[in-house]
N, C-alpha and C positions, 0 to 999 in steps of 0.2 A: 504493500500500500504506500508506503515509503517513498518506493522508486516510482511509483504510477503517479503519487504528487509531485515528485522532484522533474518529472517530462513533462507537467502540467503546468506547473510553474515556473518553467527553468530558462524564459526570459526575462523574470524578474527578480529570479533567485541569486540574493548578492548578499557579500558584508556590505557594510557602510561606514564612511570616515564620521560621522555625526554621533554624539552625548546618546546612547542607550540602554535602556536598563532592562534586566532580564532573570529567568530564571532558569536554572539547568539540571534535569532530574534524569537520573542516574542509575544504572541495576551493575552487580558484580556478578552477576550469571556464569561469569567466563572467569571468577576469581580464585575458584576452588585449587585448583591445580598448583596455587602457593601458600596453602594451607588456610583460607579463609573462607568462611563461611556467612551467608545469609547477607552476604553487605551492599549498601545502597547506599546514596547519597545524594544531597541536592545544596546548591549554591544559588545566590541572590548578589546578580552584581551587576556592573556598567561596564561598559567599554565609554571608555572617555574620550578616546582619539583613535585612528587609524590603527595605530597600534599596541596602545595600554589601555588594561582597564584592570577593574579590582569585584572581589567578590568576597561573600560570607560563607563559606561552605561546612555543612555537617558532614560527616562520615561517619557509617559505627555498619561493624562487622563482630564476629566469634571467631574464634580459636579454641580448640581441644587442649584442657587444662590436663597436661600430664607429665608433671614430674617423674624422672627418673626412678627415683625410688618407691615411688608409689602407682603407677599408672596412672589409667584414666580416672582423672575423679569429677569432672563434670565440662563444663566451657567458661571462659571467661570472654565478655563481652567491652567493645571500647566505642564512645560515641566522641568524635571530637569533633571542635567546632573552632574553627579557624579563619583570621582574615585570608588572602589571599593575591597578589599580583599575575597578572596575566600578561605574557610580551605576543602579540599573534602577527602574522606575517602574509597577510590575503594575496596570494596568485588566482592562476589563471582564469581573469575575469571574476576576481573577487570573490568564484563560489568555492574554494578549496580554500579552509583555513591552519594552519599549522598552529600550533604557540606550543609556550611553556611558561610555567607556573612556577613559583614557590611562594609559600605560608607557613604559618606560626600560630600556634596556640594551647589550648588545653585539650587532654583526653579523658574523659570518664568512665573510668573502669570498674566492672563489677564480679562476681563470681555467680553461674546461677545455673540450671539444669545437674544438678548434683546426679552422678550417677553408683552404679552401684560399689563401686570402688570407694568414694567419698561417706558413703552414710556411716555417721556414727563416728566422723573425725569432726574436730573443731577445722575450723576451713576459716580463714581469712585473707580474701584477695582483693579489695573494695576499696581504689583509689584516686586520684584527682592529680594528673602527671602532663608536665610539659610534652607537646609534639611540635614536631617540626615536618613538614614536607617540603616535595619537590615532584616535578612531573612535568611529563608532555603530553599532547594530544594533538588530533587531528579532527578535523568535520568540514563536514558537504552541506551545503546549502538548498535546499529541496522546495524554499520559497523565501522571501528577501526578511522574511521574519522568524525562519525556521532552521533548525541546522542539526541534522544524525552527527554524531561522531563516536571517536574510540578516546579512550585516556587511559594513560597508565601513571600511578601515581606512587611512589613509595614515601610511607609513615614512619618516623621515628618516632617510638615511645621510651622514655625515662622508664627501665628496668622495675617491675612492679614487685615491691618486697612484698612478700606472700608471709604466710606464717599458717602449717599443717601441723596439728597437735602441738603447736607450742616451738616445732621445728620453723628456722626460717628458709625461705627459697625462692628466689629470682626469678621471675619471670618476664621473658622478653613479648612482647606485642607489636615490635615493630613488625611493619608488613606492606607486602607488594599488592597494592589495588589495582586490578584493570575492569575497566568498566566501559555499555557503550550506553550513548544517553542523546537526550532531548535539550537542546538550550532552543530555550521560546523569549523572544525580544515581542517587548508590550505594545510595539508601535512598529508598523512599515515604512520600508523607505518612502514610498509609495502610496499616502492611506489609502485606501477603496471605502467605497459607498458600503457599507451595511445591507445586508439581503432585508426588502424592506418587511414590516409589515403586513403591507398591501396585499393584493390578488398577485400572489412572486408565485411563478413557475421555478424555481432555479431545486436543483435539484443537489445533493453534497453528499460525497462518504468522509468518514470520520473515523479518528481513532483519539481512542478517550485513556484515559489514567484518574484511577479512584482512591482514594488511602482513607479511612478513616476508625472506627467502632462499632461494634454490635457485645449484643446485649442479648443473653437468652430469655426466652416468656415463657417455652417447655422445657426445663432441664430433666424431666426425670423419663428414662427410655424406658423402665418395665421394674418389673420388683427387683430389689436391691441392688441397682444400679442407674445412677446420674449422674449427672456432667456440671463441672463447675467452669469457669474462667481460667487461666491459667495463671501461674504465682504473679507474673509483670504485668497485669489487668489492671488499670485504672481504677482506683478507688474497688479493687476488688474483683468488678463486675465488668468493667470494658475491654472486650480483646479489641486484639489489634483485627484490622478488615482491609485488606489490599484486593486491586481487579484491575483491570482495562477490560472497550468493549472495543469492539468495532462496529461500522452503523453508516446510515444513510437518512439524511432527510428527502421525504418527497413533497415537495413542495411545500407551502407555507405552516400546516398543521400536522400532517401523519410523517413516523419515523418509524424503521425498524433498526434492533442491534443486537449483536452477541455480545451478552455480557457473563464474563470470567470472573471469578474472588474469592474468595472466600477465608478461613479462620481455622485455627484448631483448640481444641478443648480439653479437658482432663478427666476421663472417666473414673469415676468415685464408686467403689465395692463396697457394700455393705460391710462392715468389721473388718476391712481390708485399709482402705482409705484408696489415694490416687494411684493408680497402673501405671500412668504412663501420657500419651497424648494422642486425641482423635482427628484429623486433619479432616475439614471438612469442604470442599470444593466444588461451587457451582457450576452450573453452564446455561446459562438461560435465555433462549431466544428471546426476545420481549418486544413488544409492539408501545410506542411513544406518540401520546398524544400532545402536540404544542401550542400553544397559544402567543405568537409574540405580541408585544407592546412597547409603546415608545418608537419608533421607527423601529422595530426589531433588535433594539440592545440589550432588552431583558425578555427571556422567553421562560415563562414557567411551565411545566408538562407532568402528565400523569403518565406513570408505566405499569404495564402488565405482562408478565410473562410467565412461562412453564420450560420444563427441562428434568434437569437431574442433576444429582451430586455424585460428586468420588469422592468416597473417605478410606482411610487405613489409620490404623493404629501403630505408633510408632515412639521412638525413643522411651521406650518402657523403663520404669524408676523401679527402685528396691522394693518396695511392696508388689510390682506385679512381678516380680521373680519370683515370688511364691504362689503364680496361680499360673495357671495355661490358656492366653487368650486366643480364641478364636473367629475371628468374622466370617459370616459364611456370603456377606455378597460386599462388593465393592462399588455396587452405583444402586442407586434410590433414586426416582421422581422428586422432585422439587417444583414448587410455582412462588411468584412471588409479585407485591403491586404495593407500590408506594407513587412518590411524586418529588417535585423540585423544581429549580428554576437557577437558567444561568445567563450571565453576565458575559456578553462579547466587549474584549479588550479591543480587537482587529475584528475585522472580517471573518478571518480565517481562525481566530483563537476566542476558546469561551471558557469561563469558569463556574462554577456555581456548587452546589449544596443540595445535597438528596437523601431523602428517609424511605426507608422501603420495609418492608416483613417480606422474611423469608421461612417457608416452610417445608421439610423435606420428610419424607414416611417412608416405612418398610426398610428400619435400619436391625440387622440383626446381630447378637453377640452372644457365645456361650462361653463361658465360665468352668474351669476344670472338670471340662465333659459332662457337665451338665445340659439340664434344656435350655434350646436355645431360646431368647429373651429379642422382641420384639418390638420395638416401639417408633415414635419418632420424634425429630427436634423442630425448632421454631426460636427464631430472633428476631428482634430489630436491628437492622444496619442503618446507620445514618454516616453519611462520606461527602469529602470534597473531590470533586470532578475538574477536570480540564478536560475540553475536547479541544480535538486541532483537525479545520475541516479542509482536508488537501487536494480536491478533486471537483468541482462544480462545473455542470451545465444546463442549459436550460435560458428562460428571461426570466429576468424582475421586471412584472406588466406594469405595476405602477409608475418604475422608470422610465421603463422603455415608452411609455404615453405623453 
């Protein structure tokens, strides 16, 4: 979809010497292979000139906490957040950007997913340590306000003194990030007219990024077993909720999209306590109904969809080592309908804010070979959206009149 914008757009896809400010959101997908795990990241900055500009970036990724002398005992987690300079160097017709980067600031490090090797040690790993980076990147230009790219960034973290039973030990966090990502600039070189209102023909695919919270309304699957939040839940109760959709407006009101997300949980055994974690992941065609207003800058919409989820149960904790868990199916039906409304920055980029209930049945789990147990789950998801609309055709009749 990418490349299908980048050929759609790609006589007006450029950097620009002019003051702009942006954001650039980031996945390490491709980080694993140097030891890091789950890491993401997103930056807020400006390009001030041709070739300097500065930003705020977060990073926070995992590592497998495993001393020598004691193996695995669980992961240690680092979130830093740092200013940042950027030197970037725009060739051929401005859409291929090179640069390099270095930053400074703090990491915040934690100990947490204790695993079976850890239970029953005093464990302390929980600190607040200088980092330093450095890195390069590259990105393409796919429209004069949009830009794919690669990065690879290496972290320095100040040596984290641990302390297991009372033993102390060193641990290193520094680490090699590569990551590929999105920088979205809030304004075009270019502006364009807004898809109006009006009686608009114009027709857009989309690809969207969601991050937010849910919240269970049915935790309990069947007798003697339920589902809580995980230990880093919000006040307890809010997991984390990540997705992207892909999608198509057709004209001024009807949309369809696939939307991806979802959460994972912590199944709770009666006189057992937590096993371990349920990973639980939608797919859900859904039909969007929009309403614009304002010349089309704010569009609020209701959604309705059905599908199904994929769950597995995984990184099992000390208490399910003493039981045998077994799932006997891996996808369930899901539907789900909620509503929202987003804010066009550009043309081409929107953000906004959506609440939805999600509800999934026919999840099944047996317990050391016992009967299987039957039930199903239900949340509320509420998330922050960005769509970025890279493909239009069609008129806006109200213009064009």
């Amino acid at each position: 979809m990418l490349l299908i914008g980048g050929i759609a757009l790609k006589s007006s896809a450029e950097d620009s010497d002019e003051f702009r400010t942006y954001v650039h959101i980031r996945s390490g997908e491709i980080a694993p292979m140097w030891g890091v795990d789950d890491h993401w990241g997103l930056s807020v900055g400006a390009n001030l000139s041709r070739h300097w500009g500065i930003e705020l970036a977060i990073d926070s990724f995992e590592k497998t906490f495993e001393p020598d002398a004691y193996g695995t005992l669980g992961e240690e987690s680092s979130t830093s957040l740092a200013p940042q300079v950027r030197f970037r160097w725009p060739m051929l017709h401005d859409r291929l950007v090179p640069y390099v980067l270095v930053g400074a600031g703090v990491s915040f490090l934690q100990f947490n997913d204790r695993t079976l090797g850890g239970y029953g040690r005093a464990i302390d790993a929980d600190d607040t340590l200088l980092a330093l980076m450095g890195g390069v990147g590259i990105e393409y230009f796919i429209a004069d306000n949009i830009a794919f790219g690669l990065e690879g960034k290496y972290t320095w973290i100040d040596p984290v003194e641990t302390t297991i039973d009372g033993r102390e030990e060193d641990l290193d966090m520094s680490a090699m990030m590569a990551t590929f990502g999105l920088r979205i600039y809030f304004r075009e070189n270019d502006p364009r007219p807004l898809v109006s209102e009006g009686n608009s023909d114009v027709k857009r695919l989309f690809f969207g990024m969601r991050f937010g919270g849910a919240v269970l309304t049915d935790s309990e699957l069947g007798p003697g077993v339920k589902f809580e939040a995980e230990a880093q839940a919000i006040g307890g109760t809010i997991n984390q909720f990540a997705g992207f959709a892909l999608g198509a407006d057709f004209g001024r009101n009807w949309g369809l999209e696939l939307v991806v997300g979802g959460s994972e949980w912590v199944p709770i055994i009666s006189g057992i306590g937590g096993i371990g974690e349920y990973a639980v992941v939608s797919v859900l065609p859904t039909i969007r109904y929009r309403y614009p207003i304002h010349d089309g800058r704010w569009v609020p919409y209701l959604t309705v969809g059905g599908g199904g989820t994929f769950h597995e149960f995984n990184d099992s904790r000390f208490p399910g080592s003493q039981v045998r868990v077994r799932e006997t199916k891996g996808f369930s039906p899901a539907v789900a309908a909620g509503g929202g409304v987003e804010y066009f920055l550009a043309r081409n980029v929107s953000i906004g804010a959506e609440l939805r209930w999600h509800y999934t049945w026919d999840h099944t789990i047996q317990i050391n070979g016992g009967p299987t147990i039957e039930g199903d789950l239900s949340d509320f998801q509420f998330m922050l959206n960005m769509r970025l609309y890279l493909f239009e055709w069609g008129k806006d009749k109200q213009r064009s009149n």
